[in-house]
N, C-alpha and C positions, 0 to 999 in steps of 0.2 A: 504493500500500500504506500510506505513513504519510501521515497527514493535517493537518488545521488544529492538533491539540498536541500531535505532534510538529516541526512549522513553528517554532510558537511557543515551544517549548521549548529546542532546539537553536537555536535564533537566536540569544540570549546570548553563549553558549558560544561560538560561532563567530567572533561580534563580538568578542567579547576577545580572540579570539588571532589576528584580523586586526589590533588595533590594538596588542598586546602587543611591545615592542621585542625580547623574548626569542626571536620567532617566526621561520624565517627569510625570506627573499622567496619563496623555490620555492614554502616550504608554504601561502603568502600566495593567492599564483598560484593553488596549485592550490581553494584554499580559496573563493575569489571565486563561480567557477561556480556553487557550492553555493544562492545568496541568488538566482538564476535560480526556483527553484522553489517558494518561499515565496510563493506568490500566492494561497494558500485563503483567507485573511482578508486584510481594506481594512488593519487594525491592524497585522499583520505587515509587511507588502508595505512600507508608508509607513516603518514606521522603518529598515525593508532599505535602502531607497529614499537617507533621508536620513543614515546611515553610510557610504553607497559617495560621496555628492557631500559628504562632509567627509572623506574618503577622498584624493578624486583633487588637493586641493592639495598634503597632506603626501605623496606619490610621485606625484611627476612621471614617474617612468620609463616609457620606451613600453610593455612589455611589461604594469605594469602598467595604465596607461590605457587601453589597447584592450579588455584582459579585463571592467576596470570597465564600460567605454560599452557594451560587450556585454551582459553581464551586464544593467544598466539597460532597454536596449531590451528583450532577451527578459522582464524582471519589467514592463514596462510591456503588453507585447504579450498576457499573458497572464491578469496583472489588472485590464486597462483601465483603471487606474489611472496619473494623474503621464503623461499622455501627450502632452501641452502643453509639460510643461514639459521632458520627455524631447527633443522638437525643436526645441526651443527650445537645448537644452544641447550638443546634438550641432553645430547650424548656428554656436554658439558656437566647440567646438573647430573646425569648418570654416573660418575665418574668420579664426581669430587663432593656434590653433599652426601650427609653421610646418614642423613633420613631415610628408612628405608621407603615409606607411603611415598617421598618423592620421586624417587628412582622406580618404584611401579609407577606411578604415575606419567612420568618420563617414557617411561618403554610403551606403554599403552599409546601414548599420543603419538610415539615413532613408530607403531603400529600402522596408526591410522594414518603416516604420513607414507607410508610402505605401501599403504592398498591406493591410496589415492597418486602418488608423484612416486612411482618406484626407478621410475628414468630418472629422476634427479639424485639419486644416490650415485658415490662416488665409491673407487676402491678404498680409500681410504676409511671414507665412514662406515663400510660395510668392516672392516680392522680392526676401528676402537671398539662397535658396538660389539665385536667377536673376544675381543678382548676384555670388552667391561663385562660380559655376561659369563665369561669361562670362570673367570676368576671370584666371581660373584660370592662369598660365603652362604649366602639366603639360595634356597632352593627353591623360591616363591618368586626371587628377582629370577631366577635361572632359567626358569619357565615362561615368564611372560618375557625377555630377552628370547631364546629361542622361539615364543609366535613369529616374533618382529622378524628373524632368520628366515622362518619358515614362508613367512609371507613372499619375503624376498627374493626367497629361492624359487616360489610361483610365480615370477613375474621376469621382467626382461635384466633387475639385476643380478640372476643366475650368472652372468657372465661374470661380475666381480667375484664370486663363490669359485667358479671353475679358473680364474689363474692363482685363485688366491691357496698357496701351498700347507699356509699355516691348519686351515683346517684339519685336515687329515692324518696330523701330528695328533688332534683331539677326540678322533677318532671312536680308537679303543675305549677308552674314560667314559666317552659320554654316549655312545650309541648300547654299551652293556653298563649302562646306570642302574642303580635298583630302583630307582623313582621310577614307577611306568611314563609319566607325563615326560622326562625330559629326555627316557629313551626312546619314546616314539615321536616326540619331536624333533629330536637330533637324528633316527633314522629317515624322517619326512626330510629334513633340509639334502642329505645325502641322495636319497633315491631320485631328487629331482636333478640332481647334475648331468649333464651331457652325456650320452657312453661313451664317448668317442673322449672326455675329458678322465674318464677311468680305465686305470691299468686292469689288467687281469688278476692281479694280488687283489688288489683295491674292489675289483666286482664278489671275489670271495668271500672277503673280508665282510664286503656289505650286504653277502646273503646270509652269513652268516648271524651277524647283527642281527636281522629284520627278523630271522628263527627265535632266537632268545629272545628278541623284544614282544612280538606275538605269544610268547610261551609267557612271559611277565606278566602281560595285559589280560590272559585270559583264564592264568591260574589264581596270581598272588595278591588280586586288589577285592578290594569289596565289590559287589557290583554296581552298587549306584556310583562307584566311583570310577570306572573303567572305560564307559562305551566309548568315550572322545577319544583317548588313546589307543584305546584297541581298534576304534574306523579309519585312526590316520596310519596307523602302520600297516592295516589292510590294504588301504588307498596306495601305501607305497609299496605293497608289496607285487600291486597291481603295476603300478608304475615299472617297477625293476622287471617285468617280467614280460612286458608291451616292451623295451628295450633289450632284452635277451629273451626271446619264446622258449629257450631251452630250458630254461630254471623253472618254467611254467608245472611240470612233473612233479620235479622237489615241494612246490609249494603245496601243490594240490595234496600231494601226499604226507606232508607235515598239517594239511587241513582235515583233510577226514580224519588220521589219527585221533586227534582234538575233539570231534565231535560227539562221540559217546562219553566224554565225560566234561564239558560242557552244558552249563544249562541255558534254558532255554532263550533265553534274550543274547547273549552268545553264539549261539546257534543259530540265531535269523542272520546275523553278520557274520556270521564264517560261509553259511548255505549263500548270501548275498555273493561274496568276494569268490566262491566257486563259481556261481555262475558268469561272471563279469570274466573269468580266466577259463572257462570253457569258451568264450566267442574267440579267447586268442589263441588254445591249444585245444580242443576238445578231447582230440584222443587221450592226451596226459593227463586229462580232469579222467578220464572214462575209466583209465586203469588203476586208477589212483584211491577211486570212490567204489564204496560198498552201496547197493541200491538199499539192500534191509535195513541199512542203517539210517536212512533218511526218511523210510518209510512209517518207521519206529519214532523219529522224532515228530512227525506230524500225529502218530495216533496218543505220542507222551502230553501235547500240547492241547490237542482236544480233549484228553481225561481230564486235563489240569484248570482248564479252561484262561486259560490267559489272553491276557490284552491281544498279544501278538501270534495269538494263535491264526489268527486268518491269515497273516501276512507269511507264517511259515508255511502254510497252504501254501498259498502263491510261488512263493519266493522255491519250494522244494520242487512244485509242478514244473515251473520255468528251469528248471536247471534238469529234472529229468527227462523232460522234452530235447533238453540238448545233447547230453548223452548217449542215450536211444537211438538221437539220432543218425548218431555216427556208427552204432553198433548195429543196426537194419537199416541198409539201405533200400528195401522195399519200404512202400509206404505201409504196407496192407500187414505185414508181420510187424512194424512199429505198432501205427493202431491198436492191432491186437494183442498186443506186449501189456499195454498203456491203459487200455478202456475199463478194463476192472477195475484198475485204481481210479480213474478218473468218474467211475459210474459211483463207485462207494464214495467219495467226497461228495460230489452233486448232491446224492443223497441228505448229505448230514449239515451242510454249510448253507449258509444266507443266500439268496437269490445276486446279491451284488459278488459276492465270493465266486460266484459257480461262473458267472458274467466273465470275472476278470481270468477264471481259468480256461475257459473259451478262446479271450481274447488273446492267451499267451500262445494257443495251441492255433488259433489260425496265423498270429505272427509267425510263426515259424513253420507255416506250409503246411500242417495238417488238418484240411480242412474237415475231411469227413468226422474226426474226434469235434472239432468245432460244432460242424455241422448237428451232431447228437445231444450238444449238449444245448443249444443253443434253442433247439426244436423243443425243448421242455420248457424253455424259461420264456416263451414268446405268450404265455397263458398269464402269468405275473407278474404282468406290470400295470401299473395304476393309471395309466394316460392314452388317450389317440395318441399324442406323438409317441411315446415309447410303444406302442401297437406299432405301429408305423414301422420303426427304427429298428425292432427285435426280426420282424419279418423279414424286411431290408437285408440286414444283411445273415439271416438266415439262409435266405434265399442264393446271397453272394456266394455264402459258403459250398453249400448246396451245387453250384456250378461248376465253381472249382472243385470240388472233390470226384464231380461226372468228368472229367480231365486229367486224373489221376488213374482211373480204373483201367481204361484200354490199351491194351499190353502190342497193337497194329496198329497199323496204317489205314485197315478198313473198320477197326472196332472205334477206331477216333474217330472217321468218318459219321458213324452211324450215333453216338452220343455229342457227337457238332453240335447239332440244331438244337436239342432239350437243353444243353449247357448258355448257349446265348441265349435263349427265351429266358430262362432261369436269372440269369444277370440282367438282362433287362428290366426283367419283372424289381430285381433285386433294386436295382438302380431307381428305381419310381419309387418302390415305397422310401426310400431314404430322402429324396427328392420332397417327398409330402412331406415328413418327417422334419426337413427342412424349413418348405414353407407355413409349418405351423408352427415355428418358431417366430416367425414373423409377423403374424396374427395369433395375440394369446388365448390361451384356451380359456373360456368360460365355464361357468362352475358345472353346464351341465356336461360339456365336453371330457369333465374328469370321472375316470371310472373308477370306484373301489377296486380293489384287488380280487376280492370274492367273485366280482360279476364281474369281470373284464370279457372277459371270451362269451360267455352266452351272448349279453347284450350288444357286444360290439358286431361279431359277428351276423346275427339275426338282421343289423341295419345295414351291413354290407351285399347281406345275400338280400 
């Protein structure tokens, strides 16, 4: 609403009765935030800029130093302006006060200046900040220092990380930490380096690492304390493994190991990071993974009834659709490998559960399992447009799967014509489906669940 003169109008004003002895510190306090939003003009912003760091000598106090460095960051982030010397000031306070809330505070804000201006880091301040955090005695500064790495390492100043030697001297120390958090974020900053920037010692080294740090994260912490660390060393395990396909085997089989003694919120993120590493080795997931045991863990998670029990549905269907898949290459011995299990879930699960394991089994080409399951669920839904929508692509499925069957040249022939009728048809009801999104439906338009199919269809026939 107010703009560049109002910025520079009230700027004055403000500045004087921040530096006014008459003021008190609350009003000080509350005042600072204010110079956060003066970034419509270079002109503003700079003298904002250069009152808050002649500011922070004359009060020392933490409350107000935090406010200030805050403040700074958010005016630097917004006017891309002074953003050099904003990291420059903060790896300052890092380094030399000896408050610990400040130096978190500091590393939080070089955080946020890492996700937003990661191009304007230099080798050097990727150094000290490697430097202040190695040496860190707090294991609380060590961890929010290593974000900051981390962030870094995701972004384009991975290249100060790949000349920089020093790292890898710290290696050992910190990638087989006992602390899960700062082993699995000192294995995140490593998995992201170049592979072309790692020697062959150096890739063993780091597979090794990511074994012990996974085995940390998913034995020795409590569980409500784990899942961050245990997702980011998955993530890099993923990572190191999309860079070398080879190691893909090791992991996978360092991952099933894991799974029967494993509980269950662990086991939706290990069965996750399976499947993510079957799209990039399949065969190595397939030798690697026991099927009973995953089958085991969906019927443990239904007895048990937990939050995530649907999503270990899911998450187990998608990954043995992948497997399978490489193990029959007919369609028709897959299927029928696959339909008992998928008829007994259907059975037991929610109508949006049975939905999403449809959706997983046409993503990946199997229509006809699509097609079976999806003919059931076209009765249960609550609206014309989901009537619409469930038939839709029923029907789609339904085509593709008559495409599937004919093993000639004259059996494909002869299932041609029912296959495009079928897709076409498919293609219209999706199309309605559509357009009644754009005209909403009315209250008489909306069906109960109980009457869907008598009612609807009586007014179609």
């Amino acid at each position: 609403m107010f703009g560049r003169s109002f910025a520079s109008s009230v700027c004055d004003e403000i500045a004087e009765m921040i530096q006014g002895l008459a003021t008190p510190v609350p009003v000080k306090l509350k005042l600072l935030p204010i110079f956060q939003n003066m970034y419509h003009s270079a002109e503003t912003a700079t003298r904002v800029r250069q009152l808050c760091i002649t500011l922070l000598p004359s009060h020392p106090a933490e409350d107000f130093v935090l406010i200030a460095l805050h403040t700074l960051t958010k005016l630097a982030t917004s006017a891309l302006l002074g953003t050099i010397p904003q990291i420059e000031l903060l790896l300052g306070y890092m380094k030399r006060d000896p408050r610990s809330l400040i130096k978190q505070k500091a590393l939080r804000d070089l955080d946020t200046l890492a996700q937003k201006s990661p191009h304007m880091w230099d080798k050097q301040h990727v150094i000290e900040l490697w430097e202040a955090v190695y040496g860190a005695d707090d294991e609380e500064l060590q961890i929010c220092g290593f974000i900051v790495m981390n962030t870094l390492a995701h972004s384009v100043a991975v290249l100060h990380l790949q000349r920089n030697g020093l790292i890898w001297r710290n290696a050992d120390e910190l990638c087989y930490h006992t602390n899960p958090s700062i082993a699995s974020l000192s294995c995140g900053v490593f998995s992201c380096l170049p592979s072309k920037a790692i020697s062959d010692d150096q890739r063993e080294e780091l597979t090794s690492a990511l074994e012990s740090a996974f085995l940390l994260c998913a034995v020795s912490s409590p569980p409500d304390g784990r899942a961050k660390p245990l997702k980011l060393v998955l993530s890099s395990l993923v990572q190191v493994a999309t860079k070398w396909p080879g190691l893909t085997t090791r992991f996978s089989q360092l991952l099933a190991d894991m799974l029967p003694s494993c509980n269950l919120d662990i086991c939706l993120f290990v069965i996750r990071c399976l499947s993510v590493l079957s799209g990039i080795n399949c065969e190595g997931v397939r030798k690697s993974l026991l099927v009973p045991d995953l089958t085991k863990i969906v019927e443990t998670a239904q007895k048990t009834e937990t939050d995530n029990a649907n999503e270990i549905v899911v998450t187990v269907a998608a990954l043995l659709l992948r497997i399978n898949q490489s193990e029959h290459k007919s369609h028709e011995k897959f299927t029928a490998s696959l339909q008992p299990w998928f008829d007994s879930q259907v059975a037991c699960v929610s109508g949006w559960v049975a939905y999403r394991l449809a959706r997983e089994a046409a993503q990946q080409g199997y229509h006809e399992l699509a097609f079976g399951i999806l003919s059931k669920l076209t009765n249960m839904v609550s609206s014309v447009r989901l009537v619409y929508w469930m038939r839709g692509i029923t029907k789609v499925c339904s085509a593709e799967s008559m495409l599937l069957k004919p093993t000639s040249l004259e059996s494909l022939k002869k299932v041609l014509p029912d296959s495009i009728a079928a897709l076409y048809e498919g293609v219209t009801e999706i199309k309605d489906a559509f357009t009644l999104i754009l005209w909403p439906l009315t209250r008489k338009s909306v069906i109960g669940i109980g009457q869907t199919t008598t009612n609807y269809q009586k007014k179609t026939t």
